[in-house]
N, CA, C and O atoms as a GROMACS GRO file, in nm:
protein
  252
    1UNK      N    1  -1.026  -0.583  -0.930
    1UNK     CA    2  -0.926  -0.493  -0.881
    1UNK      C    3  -0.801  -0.575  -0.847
    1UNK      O    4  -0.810  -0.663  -0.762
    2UNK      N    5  -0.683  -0.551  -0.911
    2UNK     CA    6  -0.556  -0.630  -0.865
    2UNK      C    7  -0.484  -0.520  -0.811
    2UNK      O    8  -0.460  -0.405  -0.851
    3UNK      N    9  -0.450  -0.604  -0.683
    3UNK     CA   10  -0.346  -0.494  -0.617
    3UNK      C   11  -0.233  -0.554  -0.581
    3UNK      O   12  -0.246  -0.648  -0.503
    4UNK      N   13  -0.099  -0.520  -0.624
    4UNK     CA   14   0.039  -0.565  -0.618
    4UNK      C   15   0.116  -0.463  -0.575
    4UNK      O   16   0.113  -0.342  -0.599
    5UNK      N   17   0.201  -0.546  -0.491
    5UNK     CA   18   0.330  -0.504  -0.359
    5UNK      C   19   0.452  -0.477  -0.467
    5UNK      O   20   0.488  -0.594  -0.454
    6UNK      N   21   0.523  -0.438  -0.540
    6UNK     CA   22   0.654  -0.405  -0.566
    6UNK      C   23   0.763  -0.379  -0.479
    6UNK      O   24   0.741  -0.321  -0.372
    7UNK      N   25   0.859  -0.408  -0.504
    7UNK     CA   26   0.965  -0.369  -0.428
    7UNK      C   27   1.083  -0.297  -0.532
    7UNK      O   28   1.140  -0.356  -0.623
    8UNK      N   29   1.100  -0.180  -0.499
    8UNK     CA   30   1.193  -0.074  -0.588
    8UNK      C   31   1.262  -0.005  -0.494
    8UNK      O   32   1.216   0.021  -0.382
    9UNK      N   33   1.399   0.035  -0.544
    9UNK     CA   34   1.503   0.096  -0.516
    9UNK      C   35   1.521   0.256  -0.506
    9UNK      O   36   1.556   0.314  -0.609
   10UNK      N   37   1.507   0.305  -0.430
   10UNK     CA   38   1.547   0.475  -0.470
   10UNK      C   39   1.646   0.485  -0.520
   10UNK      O   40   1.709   0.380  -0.532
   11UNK      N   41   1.700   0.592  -0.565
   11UNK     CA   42   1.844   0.648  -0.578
   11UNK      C   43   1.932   0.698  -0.449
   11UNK      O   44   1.920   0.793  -0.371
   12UNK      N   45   2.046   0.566  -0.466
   12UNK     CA   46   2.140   0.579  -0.387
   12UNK      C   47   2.040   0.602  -0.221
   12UNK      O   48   2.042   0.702  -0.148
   13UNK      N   49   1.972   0.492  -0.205
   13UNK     CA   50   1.904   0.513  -0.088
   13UNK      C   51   1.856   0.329  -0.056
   13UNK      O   52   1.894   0.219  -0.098
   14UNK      N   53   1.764   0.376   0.032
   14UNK     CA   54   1.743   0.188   0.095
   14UNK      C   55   1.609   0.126  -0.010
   14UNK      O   56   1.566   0.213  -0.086
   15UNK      N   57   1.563   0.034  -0.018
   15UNK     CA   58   1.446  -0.026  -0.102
   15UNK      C   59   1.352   0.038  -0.036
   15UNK      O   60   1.375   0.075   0.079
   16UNK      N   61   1.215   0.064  -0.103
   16UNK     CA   62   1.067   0.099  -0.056
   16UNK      C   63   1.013  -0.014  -0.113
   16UNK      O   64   1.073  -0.086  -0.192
   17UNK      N   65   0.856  -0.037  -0.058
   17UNK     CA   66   0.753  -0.147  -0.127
   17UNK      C   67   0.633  -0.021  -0.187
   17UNK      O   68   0.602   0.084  -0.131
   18UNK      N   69   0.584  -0.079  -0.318
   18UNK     CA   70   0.514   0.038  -0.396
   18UNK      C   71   0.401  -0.055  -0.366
   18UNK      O   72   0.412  -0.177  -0.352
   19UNK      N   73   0.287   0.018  -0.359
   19UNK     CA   74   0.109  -0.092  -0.338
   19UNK      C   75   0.088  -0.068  -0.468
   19UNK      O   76   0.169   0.014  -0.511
   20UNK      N   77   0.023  -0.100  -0.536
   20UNK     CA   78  -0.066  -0.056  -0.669
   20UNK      C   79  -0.145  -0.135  -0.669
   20UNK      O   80  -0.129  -0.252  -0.633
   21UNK      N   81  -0.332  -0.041  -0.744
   21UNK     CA   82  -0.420  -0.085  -0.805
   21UNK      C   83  -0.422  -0.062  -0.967
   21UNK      O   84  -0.391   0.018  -1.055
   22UNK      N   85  -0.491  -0.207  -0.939
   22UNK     CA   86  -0.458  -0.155  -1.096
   22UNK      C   87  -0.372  -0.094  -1.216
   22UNK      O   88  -0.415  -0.046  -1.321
   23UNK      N   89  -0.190  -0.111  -1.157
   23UNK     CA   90  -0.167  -0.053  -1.208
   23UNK      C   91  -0.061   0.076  -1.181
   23UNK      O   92   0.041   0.118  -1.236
   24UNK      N   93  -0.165   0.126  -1.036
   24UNK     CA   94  -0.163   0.251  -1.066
   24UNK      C   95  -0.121   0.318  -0.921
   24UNK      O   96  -0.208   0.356  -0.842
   25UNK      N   97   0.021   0.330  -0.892
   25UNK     CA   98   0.017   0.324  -0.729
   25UNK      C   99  -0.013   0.442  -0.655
   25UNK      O  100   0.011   0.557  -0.690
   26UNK      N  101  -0.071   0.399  -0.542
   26UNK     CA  102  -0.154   0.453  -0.418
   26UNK      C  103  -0.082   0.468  -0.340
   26UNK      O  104  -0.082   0.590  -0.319
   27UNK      N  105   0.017   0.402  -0.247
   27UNK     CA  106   0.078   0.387  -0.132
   27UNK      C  107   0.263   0.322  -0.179
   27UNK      O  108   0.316   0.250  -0.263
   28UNK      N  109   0.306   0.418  -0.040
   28UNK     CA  110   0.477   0.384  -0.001
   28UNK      C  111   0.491   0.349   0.127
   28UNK      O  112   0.464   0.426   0.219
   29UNK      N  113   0.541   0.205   0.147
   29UNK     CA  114   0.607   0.177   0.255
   29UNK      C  115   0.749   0.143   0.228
   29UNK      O  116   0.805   0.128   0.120
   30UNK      N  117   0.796   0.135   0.351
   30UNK     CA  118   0.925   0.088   0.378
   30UNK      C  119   0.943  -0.038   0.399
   30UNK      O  120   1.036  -0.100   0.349
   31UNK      N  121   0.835  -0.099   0.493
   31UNK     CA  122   0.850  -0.246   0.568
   31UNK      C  123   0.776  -0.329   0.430
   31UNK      O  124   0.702  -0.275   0.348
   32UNK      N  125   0.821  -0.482   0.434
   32UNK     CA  126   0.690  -0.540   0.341
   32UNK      C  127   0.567  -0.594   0.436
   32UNK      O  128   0.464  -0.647   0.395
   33UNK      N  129   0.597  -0.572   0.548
   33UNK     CA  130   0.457  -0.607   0.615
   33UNK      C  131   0.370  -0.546   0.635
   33UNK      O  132   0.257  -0.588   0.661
   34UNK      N  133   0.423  -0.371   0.623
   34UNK     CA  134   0.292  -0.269   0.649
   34UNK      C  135   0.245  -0.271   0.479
   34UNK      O  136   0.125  -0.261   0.455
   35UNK      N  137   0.331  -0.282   0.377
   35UNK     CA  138   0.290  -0.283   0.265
   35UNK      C  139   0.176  -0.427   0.230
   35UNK      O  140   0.081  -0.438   0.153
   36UNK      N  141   0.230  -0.507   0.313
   36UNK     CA  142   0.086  -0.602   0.288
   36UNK      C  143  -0.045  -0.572   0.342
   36UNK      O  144  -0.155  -0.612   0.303
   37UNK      N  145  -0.013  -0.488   0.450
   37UNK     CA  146  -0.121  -0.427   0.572
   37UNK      C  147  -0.203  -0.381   0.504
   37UNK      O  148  -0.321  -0.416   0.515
   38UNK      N  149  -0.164  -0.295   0.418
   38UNK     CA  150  -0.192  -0.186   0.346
   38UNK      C  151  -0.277  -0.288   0.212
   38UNK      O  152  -0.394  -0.275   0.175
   39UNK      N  153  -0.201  -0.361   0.174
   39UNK     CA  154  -0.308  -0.419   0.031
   39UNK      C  155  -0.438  -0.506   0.100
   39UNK      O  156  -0.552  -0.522   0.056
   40UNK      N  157  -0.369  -0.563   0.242
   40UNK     CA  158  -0.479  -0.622   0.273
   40UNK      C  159  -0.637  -0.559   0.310
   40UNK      O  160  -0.745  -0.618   0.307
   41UNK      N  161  -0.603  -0.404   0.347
   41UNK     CA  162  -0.702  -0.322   0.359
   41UNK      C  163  -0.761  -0.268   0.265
   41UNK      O  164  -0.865  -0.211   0.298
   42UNK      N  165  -0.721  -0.263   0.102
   42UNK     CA  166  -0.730  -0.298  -0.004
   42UNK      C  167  -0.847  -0.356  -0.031
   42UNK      O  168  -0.945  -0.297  -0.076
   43UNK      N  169  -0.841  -0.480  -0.005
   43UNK     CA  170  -0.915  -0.597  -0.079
   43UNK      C  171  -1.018  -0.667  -0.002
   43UNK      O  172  -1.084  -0.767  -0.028
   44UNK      N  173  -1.016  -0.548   0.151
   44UNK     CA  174  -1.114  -0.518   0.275
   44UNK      C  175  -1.106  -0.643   0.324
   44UNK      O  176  -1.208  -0.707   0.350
   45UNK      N  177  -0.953  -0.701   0.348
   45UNK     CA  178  -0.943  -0.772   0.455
   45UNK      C  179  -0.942  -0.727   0.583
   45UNK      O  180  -0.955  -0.607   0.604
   46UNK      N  181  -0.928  -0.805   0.674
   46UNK     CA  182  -0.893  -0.762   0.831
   46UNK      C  183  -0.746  -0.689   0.844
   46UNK      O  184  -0.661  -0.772   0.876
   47UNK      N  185  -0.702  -0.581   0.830
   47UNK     CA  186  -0.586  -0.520   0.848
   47UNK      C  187  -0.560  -0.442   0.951
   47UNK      O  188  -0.663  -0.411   1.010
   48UNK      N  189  -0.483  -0.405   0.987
   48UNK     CA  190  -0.463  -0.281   1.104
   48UNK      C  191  -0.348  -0.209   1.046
   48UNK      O  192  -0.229  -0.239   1.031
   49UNK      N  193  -0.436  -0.081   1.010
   49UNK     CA  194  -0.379   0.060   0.938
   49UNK      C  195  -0.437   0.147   1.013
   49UNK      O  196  -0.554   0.181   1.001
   50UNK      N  197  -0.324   0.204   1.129
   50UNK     CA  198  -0.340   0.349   1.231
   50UNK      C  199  -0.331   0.478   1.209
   50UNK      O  200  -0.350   0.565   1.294
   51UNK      N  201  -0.296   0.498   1.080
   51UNK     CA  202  -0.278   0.629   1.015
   51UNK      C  203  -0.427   0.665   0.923
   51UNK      O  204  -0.472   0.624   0.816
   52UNK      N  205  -0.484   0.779   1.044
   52UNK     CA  206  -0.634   0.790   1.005
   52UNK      C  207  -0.622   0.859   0.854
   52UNK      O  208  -0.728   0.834   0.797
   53UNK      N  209  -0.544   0.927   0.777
   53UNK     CA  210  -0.584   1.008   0.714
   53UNK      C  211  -0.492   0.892   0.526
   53UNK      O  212  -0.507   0.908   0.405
   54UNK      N  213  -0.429   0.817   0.589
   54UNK     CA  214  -0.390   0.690   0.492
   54UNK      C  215  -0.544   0.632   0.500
   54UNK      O  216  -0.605   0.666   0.398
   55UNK      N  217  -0.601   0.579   0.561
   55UNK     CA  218  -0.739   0.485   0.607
   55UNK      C  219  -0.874   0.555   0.500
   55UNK      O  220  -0.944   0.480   0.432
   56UNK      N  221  -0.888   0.684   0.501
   56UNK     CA  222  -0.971   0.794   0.437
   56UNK      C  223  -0.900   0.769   0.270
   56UNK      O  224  -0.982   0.738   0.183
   57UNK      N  225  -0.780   0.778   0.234
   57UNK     CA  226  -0.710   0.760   0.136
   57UNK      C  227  -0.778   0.677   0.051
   57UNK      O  228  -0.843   0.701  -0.051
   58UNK      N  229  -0.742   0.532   0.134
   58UNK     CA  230  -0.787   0.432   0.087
   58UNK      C  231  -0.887   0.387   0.051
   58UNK      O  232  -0.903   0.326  -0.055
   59UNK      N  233  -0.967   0.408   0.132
   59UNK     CA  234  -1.139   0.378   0.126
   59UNK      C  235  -1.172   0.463   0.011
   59UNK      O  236  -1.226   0.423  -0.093
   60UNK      N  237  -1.144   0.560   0.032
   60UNK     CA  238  -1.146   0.624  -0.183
   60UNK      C  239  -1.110   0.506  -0.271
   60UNK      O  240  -1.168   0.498  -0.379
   61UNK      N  241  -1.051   0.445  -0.249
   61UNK     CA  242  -0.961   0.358  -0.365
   61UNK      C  243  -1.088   0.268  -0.337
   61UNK      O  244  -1.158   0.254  -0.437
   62UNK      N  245  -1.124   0.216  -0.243
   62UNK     CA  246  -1.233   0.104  -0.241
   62UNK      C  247  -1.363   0.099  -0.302
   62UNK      O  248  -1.424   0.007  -0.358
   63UNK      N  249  -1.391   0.215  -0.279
   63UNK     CA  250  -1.529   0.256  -0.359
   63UNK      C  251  -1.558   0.240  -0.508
   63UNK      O  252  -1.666   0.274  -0.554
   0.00000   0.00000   0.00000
């Protein structure tokens, strides 16, 4: 499973960080640190992600 942080531009707006597995993206942040938060929970590191229903999201993706 490879999971990569992007960083992309909206239109006429501020940068977001894109997560993707595989490919295939899952998650939008704003910060690049919650976006690492976020891959690190991913790849079932030690992360702290407080948004219960992102957390449920994910763990789909893990399985």
């Amino acid at each position: 499973m490879e999971v990569t942080v992007t960083r992309v531009k909206k239109y006429n707006a501020a940068w977001n960080n894109v997560v993707s597995v595989d490919g295939v993206p899952v998650a939008i942040a704003k910060s690049a640190h919650r976006a690492g938060q976020i891959a690190a929970y991913i790849q079932g590191l030690p992360a702290e992600v407080n948004d219960l229903w992102l957390k449920r999201e994910l763990n789909k993706i893990q399985k």
